[in-house]
C-alpha atoms as an extended CHARMM CRD file, in Angstrom:
* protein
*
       269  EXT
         1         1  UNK       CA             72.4580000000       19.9300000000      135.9540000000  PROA      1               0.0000000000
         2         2  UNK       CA             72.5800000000       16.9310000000      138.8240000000  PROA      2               0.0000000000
         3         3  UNK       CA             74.4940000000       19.8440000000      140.9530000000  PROA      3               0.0000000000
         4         4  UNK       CA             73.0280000000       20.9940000000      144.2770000000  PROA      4               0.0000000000
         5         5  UNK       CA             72.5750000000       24.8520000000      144.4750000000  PROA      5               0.0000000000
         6         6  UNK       CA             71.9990000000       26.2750000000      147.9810000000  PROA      6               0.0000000000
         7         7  UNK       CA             71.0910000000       29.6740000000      148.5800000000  PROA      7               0.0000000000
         8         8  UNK       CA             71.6700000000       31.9440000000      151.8480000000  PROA      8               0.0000000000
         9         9  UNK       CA             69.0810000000       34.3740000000      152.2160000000  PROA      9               0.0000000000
        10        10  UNK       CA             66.3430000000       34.5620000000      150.1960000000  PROA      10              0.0000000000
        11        11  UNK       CA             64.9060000000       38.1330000000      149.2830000000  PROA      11              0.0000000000
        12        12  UNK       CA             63.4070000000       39.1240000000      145.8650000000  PROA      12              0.0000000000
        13        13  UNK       CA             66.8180000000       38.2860000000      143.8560000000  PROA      13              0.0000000000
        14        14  UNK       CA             66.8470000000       34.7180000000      145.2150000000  PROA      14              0.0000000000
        15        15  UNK       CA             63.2700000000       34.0780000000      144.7790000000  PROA      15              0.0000000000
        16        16  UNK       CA             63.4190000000       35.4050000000      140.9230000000  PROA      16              0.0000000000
        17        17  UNK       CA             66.7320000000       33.1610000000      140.8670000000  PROA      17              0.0000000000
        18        18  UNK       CA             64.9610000000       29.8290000000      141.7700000000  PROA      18              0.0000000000
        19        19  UNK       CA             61.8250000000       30.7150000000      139.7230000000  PROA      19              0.0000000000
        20        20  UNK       CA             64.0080000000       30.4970000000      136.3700000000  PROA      20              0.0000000000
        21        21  UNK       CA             65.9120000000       27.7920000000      137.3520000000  PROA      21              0.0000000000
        22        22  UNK       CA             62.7760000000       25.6220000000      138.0640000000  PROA      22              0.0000000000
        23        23  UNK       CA             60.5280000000       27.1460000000      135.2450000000  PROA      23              0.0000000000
        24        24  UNK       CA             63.0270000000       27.1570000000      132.8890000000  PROA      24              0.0000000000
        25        25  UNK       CA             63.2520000000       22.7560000000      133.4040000000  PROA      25              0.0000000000
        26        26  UNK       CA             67.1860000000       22.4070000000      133.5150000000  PROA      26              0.0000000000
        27        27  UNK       CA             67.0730000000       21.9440000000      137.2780000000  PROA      27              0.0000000000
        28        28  UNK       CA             65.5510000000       19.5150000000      139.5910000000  PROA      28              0.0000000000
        29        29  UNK       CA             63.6150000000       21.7530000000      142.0690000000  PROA      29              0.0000000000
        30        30  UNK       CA             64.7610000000       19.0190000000      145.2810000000  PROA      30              0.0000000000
        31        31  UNK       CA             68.3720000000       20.1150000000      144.0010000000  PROA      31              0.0000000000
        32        32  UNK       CA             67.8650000000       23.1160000000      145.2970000000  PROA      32              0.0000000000
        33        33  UNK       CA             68.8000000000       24.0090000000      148.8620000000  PROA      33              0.0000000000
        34        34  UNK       CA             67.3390000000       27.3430000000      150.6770000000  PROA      34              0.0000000000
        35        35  UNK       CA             67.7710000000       28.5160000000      153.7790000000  PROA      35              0.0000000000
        36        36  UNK       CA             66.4570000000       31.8560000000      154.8450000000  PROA      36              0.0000000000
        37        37  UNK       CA             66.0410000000       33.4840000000      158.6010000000  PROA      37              0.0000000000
        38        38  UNK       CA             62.5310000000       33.7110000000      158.0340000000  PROA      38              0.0000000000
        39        39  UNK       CA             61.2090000000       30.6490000000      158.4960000000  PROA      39              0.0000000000
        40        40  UNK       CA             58.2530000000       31.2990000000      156.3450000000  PROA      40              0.0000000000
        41        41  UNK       CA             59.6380000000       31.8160000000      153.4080000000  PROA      41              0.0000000000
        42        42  UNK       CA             61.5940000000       28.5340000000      153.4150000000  PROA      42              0.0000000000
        43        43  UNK       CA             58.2580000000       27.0330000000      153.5430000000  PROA      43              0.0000000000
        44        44  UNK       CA             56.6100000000       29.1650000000      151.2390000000  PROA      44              0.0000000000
        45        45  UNK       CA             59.1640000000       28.4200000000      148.5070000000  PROA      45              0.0000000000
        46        46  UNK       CA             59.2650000000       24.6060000000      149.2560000000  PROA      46              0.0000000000
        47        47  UNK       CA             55.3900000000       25.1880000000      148.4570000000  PROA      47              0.0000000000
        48        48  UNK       CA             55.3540000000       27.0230000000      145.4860000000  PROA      48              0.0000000000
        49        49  UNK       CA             58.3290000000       25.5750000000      143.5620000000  PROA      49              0.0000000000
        50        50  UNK       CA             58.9880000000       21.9500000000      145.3480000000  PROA      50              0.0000000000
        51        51  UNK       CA             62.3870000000       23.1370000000      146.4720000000  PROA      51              0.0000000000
        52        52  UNK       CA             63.9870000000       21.7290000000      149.6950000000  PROA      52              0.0000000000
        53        53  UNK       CA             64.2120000000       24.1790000000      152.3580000000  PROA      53              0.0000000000
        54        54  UNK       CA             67.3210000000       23.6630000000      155.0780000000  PROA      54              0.0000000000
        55        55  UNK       CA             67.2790000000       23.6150000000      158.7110000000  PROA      55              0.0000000000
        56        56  UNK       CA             70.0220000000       25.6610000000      159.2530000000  PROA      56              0.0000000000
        57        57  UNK       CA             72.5260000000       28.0080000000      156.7180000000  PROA      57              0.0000000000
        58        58  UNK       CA             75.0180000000       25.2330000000      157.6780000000  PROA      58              0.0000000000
        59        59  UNK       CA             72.7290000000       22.1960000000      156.2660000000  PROA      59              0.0000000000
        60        60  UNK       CA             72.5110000000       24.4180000000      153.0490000000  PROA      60              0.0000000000
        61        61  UNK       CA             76.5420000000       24.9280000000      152.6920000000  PROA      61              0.0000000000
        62        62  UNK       CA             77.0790000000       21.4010000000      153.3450000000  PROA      62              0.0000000000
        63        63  UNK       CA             74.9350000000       19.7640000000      150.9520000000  PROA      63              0.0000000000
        64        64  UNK       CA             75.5180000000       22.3630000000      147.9590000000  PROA      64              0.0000000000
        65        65  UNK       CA             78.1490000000       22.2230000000      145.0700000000  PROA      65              0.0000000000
        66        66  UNK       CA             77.2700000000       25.8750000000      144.4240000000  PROA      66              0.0000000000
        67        67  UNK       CA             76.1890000000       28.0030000000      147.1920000000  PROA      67              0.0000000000
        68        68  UNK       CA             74.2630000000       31.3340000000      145.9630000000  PROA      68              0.0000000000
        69        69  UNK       CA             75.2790000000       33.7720000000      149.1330000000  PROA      69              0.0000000000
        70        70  UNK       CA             72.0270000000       36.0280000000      148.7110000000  PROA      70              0.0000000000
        71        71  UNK       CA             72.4070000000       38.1600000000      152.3690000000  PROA      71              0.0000000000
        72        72  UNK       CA             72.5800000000       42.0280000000      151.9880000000  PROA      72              0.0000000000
        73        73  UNK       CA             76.0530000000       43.3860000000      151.7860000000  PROA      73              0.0000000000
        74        74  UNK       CA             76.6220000000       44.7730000000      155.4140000000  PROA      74              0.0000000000
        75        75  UNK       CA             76.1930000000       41.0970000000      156.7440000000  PROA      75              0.0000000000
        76        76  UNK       CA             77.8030000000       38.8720000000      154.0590000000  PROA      76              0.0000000000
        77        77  UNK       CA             80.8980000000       38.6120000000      155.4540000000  PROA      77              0.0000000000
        78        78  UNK       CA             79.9930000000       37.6410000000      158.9310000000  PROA      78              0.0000000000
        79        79  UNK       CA             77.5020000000       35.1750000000      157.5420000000  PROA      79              0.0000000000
        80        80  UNK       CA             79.8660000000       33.6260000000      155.2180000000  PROA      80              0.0000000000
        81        81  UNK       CA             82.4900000000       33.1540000000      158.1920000000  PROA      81              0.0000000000
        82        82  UNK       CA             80.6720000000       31.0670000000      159.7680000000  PROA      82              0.0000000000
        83        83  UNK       CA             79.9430000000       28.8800000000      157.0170000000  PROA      83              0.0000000000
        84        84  UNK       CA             83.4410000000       28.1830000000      155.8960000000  PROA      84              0.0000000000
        85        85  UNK       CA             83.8340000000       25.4720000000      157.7740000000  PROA      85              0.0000000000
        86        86  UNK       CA             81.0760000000       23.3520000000      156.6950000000  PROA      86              0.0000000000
        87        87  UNK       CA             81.2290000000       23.8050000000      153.0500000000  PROA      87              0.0000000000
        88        88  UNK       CA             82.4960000000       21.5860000000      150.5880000000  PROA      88              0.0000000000
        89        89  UNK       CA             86.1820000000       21.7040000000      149.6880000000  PROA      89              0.0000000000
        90        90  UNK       CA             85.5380000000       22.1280000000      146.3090000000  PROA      90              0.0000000000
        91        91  UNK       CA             81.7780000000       24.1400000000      146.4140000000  PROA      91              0.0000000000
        92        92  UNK       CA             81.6080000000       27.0490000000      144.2270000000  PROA      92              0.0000000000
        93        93  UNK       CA             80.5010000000       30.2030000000      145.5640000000  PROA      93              0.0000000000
        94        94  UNK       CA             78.5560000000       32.6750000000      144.3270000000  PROA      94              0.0000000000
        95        95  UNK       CA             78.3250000000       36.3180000000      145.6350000000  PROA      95              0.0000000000
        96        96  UNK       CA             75.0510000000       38.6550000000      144.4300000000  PROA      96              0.0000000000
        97        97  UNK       CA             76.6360000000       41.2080000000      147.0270000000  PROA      97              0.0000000000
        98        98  UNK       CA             76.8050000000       44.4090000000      145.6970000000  PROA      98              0.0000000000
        99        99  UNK       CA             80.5080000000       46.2100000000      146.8190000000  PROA      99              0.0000000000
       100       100  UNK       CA             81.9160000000       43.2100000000      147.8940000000  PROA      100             0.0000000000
       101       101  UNK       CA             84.8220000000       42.0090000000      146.2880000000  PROA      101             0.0000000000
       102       102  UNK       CA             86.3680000000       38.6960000000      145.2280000000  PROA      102             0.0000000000
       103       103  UNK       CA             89.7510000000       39.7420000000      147.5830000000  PROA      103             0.0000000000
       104       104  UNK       CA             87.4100000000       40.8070000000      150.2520000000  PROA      104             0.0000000000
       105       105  UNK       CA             85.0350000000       37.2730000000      149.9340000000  PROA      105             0.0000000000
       106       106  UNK       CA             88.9320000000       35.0570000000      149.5970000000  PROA      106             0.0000000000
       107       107  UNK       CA             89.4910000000       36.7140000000      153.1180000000  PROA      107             0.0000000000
       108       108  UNK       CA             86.8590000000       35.0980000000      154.6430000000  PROA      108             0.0000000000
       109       109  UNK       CA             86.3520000000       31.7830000000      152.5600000000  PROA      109             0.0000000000
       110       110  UNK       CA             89.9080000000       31.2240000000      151.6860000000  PROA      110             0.0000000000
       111       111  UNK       CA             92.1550000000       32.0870000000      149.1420000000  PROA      111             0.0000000000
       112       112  UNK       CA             91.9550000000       28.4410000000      146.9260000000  PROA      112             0.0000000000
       113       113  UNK       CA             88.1560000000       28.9640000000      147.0640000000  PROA      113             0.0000000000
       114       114  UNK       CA             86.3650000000       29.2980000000      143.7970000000  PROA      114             0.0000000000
       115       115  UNK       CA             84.9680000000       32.2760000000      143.5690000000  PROA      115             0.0000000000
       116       116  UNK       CA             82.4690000000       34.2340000000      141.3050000000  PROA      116             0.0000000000
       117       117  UNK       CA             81.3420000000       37.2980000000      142.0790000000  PROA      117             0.0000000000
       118       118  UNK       CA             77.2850000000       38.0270000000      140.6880000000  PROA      118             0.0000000000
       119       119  UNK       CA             75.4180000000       40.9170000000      139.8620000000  PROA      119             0.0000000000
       120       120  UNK       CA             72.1820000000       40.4300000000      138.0940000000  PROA      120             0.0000000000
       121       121  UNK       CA             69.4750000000       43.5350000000      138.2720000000  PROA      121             0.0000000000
       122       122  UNK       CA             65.9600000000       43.4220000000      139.1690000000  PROA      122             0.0000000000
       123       123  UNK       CA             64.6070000000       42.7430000000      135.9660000000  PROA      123             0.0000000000
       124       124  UNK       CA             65.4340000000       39.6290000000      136.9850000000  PROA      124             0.0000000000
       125       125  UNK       CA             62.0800000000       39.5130000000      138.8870000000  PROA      125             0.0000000000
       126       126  UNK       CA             60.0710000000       39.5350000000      135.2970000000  PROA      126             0.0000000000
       127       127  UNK       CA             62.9860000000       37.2290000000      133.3190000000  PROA      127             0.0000000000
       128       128  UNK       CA             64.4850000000       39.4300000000      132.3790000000  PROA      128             0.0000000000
       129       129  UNK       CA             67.7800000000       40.0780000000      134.0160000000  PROA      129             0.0000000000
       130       130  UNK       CA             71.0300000000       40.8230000000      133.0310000000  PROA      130             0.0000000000
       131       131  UNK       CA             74.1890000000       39.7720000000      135.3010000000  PROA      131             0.0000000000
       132       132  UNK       CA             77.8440000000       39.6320000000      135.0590000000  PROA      132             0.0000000000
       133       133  UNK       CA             79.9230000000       37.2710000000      135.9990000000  PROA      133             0.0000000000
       134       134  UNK       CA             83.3010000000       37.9810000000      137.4880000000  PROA      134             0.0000000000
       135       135  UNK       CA             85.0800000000       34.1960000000      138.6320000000  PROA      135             0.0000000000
       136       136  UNK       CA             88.1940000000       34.0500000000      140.1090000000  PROA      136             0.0000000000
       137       137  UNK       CA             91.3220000000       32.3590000000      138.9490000000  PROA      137             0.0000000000
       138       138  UNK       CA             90.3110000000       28.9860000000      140.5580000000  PROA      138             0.0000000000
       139       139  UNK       CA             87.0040000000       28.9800000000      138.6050000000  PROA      139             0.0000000000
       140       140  UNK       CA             87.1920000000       26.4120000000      135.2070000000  PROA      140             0.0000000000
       141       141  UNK       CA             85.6730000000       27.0110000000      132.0500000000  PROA      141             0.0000000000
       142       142  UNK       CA             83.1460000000       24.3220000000      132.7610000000  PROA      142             0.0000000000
       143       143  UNK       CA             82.1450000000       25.3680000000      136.5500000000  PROA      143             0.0000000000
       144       144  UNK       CA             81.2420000000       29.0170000000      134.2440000000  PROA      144             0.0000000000
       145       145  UNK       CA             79.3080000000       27.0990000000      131.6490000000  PROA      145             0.0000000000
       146       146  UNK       CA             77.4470000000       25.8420000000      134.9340000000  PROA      146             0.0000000000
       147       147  UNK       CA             77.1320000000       29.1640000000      136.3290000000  PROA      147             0.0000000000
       148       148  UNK       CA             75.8490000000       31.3980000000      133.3490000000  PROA      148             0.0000000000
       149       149  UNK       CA             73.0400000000       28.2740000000      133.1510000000  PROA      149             0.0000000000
       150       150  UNK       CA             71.9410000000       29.2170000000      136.4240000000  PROA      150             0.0000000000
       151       151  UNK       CA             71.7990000000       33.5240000000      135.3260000000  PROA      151             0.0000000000
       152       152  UNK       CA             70.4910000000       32.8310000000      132.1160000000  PROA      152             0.0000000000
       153       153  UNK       CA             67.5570000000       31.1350000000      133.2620000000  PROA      153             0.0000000000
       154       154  UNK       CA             66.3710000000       34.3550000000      134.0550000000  PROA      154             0.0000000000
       155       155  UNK       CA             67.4700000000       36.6430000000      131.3060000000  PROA      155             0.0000000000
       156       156  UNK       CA             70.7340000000       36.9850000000      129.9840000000  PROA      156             0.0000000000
       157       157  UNK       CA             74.5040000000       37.0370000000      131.4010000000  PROA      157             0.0000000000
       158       158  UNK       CA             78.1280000000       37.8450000000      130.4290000000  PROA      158             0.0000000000
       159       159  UNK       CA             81.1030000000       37.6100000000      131.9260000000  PROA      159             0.0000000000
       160       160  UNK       CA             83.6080000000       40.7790000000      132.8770000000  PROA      160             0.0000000000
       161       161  UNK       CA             86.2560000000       41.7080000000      134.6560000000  PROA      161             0.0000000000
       162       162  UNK       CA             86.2030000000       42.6530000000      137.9040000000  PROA      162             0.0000000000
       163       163  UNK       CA             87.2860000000       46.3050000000      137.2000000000  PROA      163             0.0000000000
       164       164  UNK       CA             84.8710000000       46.7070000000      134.5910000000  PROA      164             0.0000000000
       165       165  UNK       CA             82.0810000000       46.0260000000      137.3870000000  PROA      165             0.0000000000
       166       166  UNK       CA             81.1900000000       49.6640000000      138.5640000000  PROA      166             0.0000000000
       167       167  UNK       CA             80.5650000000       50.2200000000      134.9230000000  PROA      167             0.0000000000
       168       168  UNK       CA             78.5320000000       47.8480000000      134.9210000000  PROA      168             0.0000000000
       169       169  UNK       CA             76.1440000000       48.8870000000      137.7310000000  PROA      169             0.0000000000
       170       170  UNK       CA             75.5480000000       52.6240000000      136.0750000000  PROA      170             0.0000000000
       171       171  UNK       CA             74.5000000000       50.6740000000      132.9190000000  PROA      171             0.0000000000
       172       172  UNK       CA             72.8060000000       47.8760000000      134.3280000000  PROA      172             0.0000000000
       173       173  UNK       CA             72.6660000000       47.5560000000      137.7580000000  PROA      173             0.0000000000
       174       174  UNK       CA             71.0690000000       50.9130000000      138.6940000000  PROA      174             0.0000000000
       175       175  UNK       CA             69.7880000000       50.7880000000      135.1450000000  PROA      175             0.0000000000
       176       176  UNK       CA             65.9360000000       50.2250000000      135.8230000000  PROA      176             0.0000000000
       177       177  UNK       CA             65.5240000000       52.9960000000      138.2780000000  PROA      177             0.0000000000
       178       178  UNK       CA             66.8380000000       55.6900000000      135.1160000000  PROA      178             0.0000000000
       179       179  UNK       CA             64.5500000000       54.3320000000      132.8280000000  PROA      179             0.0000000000
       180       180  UNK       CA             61.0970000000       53.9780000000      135.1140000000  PROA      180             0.0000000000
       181       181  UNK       CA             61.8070000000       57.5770000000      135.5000000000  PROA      181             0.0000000000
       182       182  UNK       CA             61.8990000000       57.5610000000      131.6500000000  PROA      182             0.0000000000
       183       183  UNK       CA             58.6900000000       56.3190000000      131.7500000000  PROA      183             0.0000000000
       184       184  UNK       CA             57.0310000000       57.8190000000      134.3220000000  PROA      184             0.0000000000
       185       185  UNK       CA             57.4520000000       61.3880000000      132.5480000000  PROA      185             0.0000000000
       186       186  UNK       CA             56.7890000000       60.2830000000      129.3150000000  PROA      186             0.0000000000
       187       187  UNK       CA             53.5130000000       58.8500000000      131.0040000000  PROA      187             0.0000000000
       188       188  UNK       CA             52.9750000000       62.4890000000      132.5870000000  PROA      188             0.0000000000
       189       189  UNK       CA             53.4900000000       64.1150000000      129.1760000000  PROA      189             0.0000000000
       190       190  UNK       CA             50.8900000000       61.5940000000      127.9160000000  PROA      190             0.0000000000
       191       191  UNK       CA             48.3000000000       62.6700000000      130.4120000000  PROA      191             0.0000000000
       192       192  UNK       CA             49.3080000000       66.3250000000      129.9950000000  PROA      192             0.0000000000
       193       193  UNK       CA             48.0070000000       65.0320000000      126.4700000000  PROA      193             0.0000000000
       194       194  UNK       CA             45.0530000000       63.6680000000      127.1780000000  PROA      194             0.0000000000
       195       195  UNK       CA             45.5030000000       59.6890000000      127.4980000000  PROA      195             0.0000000000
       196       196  UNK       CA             44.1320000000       58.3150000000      130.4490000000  PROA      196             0.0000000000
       197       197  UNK       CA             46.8010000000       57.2800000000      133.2830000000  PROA      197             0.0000000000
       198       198  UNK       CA             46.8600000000       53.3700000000      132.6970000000  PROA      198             0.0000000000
       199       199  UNK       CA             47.1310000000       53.9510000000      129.1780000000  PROA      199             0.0000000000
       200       200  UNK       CA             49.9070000000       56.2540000000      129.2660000000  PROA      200             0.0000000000
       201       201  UNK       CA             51.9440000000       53.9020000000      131.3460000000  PROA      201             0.0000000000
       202       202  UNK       CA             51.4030000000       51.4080000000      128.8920000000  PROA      202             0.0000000000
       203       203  UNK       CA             52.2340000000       52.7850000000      125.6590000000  PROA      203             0.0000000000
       204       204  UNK       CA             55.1720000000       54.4580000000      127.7770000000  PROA      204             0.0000000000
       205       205  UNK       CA             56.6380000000       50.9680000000      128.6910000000  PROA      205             0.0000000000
       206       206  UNK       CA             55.5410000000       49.2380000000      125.5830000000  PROA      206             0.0000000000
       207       207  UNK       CA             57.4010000000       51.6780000000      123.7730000000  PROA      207             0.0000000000
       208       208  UNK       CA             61.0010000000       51.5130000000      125.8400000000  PROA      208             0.0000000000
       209       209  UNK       CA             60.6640000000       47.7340000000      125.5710000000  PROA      209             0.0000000000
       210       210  UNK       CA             60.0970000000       47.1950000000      121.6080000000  PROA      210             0.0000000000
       211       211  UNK       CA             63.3960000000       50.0250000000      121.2220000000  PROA      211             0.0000000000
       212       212  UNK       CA             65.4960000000       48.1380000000      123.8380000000  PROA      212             0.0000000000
       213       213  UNK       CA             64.0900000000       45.2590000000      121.7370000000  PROA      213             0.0000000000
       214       214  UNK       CA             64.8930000000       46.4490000000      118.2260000000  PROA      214             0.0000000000
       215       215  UNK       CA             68.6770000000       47.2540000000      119.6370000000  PROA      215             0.0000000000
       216       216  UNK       CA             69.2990000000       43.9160000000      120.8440000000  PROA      216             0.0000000000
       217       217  UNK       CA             67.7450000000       41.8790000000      117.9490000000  PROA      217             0.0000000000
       218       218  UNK       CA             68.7510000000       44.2050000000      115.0770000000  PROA      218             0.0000000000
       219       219  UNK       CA             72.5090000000       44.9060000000      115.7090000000  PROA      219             0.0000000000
       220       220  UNK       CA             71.7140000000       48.2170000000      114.4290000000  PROA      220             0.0000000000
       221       221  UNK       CA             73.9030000000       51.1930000000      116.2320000000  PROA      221             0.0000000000
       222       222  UNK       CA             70.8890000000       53.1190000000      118.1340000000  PROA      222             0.0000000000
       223       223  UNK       CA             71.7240000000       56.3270000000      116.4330000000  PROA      223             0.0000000000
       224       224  UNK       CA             70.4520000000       54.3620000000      113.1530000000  PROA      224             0.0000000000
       225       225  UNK       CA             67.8010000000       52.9160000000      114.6970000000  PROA      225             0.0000000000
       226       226  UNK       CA             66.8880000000       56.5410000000      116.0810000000  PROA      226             0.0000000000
       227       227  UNK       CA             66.8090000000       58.3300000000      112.5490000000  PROA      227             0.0000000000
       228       228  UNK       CA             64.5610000000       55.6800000000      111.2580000000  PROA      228             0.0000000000
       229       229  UNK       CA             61.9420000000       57.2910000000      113.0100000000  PROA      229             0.0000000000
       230       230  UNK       CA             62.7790000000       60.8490000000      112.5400000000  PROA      230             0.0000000000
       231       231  UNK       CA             61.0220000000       62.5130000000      109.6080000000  PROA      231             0.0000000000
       232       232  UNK       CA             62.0470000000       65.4120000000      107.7550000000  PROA      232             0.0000000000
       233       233  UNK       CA             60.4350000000       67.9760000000      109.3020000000  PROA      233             0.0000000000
       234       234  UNK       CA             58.4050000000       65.5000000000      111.7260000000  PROA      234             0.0000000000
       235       235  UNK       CA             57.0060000000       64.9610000000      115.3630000000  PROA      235             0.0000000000
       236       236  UNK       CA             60.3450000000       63.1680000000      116.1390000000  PROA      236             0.0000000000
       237       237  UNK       CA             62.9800000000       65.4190000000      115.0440000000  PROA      237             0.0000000000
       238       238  UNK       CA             61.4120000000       67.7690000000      116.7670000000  PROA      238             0.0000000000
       239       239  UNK       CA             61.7310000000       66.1280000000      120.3180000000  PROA      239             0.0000000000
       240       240  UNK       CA             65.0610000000       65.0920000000      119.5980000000  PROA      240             0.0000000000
       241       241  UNK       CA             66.1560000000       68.3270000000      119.1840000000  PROA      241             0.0000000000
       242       242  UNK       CA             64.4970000000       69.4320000000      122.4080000000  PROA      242             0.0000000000
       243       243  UNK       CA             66.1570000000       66.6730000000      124.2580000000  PROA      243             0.0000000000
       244       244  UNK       CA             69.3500000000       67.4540000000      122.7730000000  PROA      244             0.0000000000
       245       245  UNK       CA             68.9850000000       71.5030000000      123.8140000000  PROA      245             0.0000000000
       246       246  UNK       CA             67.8350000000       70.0890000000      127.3710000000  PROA      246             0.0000000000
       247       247  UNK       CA             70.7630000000       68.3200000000      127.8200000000  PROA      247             0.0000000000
       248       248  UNK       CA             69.7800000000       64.4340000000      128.0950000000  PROA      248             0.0000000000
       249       249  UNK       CA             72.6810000000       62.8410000000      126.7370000000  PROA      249             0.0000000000
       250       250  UNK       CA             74.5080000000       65.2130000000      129.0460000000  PROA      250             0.0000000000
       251       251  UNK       CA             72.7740000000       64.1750000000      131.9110000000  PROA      251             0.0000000000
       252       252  UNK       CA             72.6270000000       60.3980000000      131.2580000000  PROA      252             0.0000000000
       253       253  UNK       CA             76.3360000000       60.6140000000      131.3440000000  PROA      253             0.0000000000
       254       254  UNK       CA             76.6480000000       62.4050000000      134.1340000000  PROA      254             0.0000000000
       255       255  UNK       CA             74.1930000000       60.4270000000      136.1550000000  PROA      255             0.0000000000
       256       256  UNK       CA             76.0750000000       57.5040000000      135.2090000000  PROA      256             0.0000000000
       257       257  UNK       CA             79.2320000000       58.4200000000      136.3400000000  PROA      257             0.0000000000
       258       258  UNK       CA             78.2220000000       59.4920000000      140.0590000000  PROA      258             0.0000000000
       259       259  UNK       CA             76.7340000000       55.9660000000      140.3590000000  PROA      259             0.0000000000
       260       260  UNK       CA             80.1530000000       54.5420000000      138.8220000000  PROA      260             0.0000000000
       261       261  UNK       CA             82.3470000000       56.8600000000      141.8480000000  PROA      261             0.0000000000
       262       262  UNK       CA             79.9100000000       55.5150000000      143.9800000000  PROA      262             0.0000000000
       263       263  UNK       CA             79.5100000000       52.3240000000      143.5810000000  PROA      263             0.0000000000
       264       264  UNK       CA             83.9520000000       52.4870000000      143.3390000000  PROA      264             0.0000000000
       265       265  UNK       CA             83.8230000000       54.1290000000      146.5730000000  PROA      265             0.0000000000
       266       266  UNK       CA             81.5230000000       51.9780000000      148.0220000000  PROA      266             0.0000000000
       267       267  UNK       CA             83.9620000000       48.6810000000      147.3070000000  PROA      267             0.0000000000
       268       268  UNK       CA             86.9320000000       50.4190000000      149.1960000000  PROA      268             0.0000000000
       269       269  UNK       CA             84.9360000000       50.4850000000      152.3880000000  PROA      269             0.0000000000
């Protein structure tokens, strides 16, 4: 892609961002624009992956044909306000804000502004990152081809609706933090066991990423990929049955919809 993709702020997402796009060898690392407050990092990234830092968030809008906004949620807004004037007529932009919405981002940029709303999860950091992608009406089918390029440089992405999105951060979004929990107590059990700490953790993880494997490679419903391990009578059964009488599914589910109300409630302010 000959595009120029600027980013505003540049945290862990944005970093994990640029490292697919210039590992992955679809993008020219000069064709990408970053500006952060901290002047180090602009330099540090302009050392480590040949990118070409800006002087100023208003160099960076200028100069881009997609601009990444990559600030926390609480200051988007007010840092996007101030770049509306010097952007492009026809940039794309691209918010990884989490609870802002594609009304609330029109506001400020404009309501012919294209528009795509982001939200990848920090799996991201490791390549493997899912995101949706919500455009806006304004958005063609080509400008998305452009975009998922950029998320799935980095792991995988898939466009939704934008009402569809708080369901989307219970099952992705806030995701991870469910299932390192997973693992850390099946790592404690493992120790309770006998298997040394490090060891634990590992066949822990392992084991959570071959069955998230198996689901998305197979096409297998889980509940048939969860009775091919259960013996009659086996090891297996016999913790599913204790997970069931503890209440898991129950819980996941409940969990899950909190962070849905949340996340909902979280947009309206």
């Amino acid at each position: 892609m000959e595009k120029k993709i600027g980013f505003i702020g540049c945290g862990n997402m944005s970093k994990a961002i640029i490292a697919g796009l210039v590992n992955g060898g679809r993008f020219e690392a000069k064709n990408i624009l970053v500006f952060d407050r901290k002047a180090a990092t602009n330099r540090d990234m302009q050392q480590k992956f040949g990118i070409t830092p800006g002087n100023s968030a208003a160099q960076v809008a200028a100069n881009a044909d997609i601009l990444i906004g990559a600030v926390k949620p609480n200051v988007m807004l007010s840092v996007i306000s101030d770049l509306t004037s010097s952007m492009k007529p026809d940039a794309l932009f691209i918010s990884i804000a989490a609870g802002v919405t594609i009304a609330t981002l029109a506001s400020v940029l404009g309501d012919e502004r294209k528009i795509v709303r982001a939200m990848p999860n920090t799996p991201a950091l490791v390549g493997e990152g899912m995101t949706s992608l919500t455009p806006n009406t304004h958005v063609s089918s080509e400008e998305m081809r452009q975009v998922q390029e950029i998320f799935t440089s980095f792991g995988k992405a898939a466009v939704v609706p934008e009402y569809q999105i708080h369901a989307v951060v219970g099952a992705s979004g806030s995701a991870p933090a469910y299932v390192f929990m997973l693992i850390e107590a099946m790592a404690d059990a493992a120790v309770l066991g006998g298997l040394p700490r490090a060891q634990a953790y590992q066949f822990a993880a392992q084991a959570v990423k071959g069955a998230a494997e198996m689901v998305l490679e197979s096409g297998k419903h889980p509940a048939e990929l969860k009775d091919m391990v259960c013996s009659p009578g086996g090891t297996t059964i016999e913790a599913v049955r204790t997970l069931e009488e503890k209440g898991l599914r129950s819980a996941v589910i409940e969990a899950m919809q909190r962070c849905m109300a949340k996340s909902e409630a979280m947009s309206r302010n």
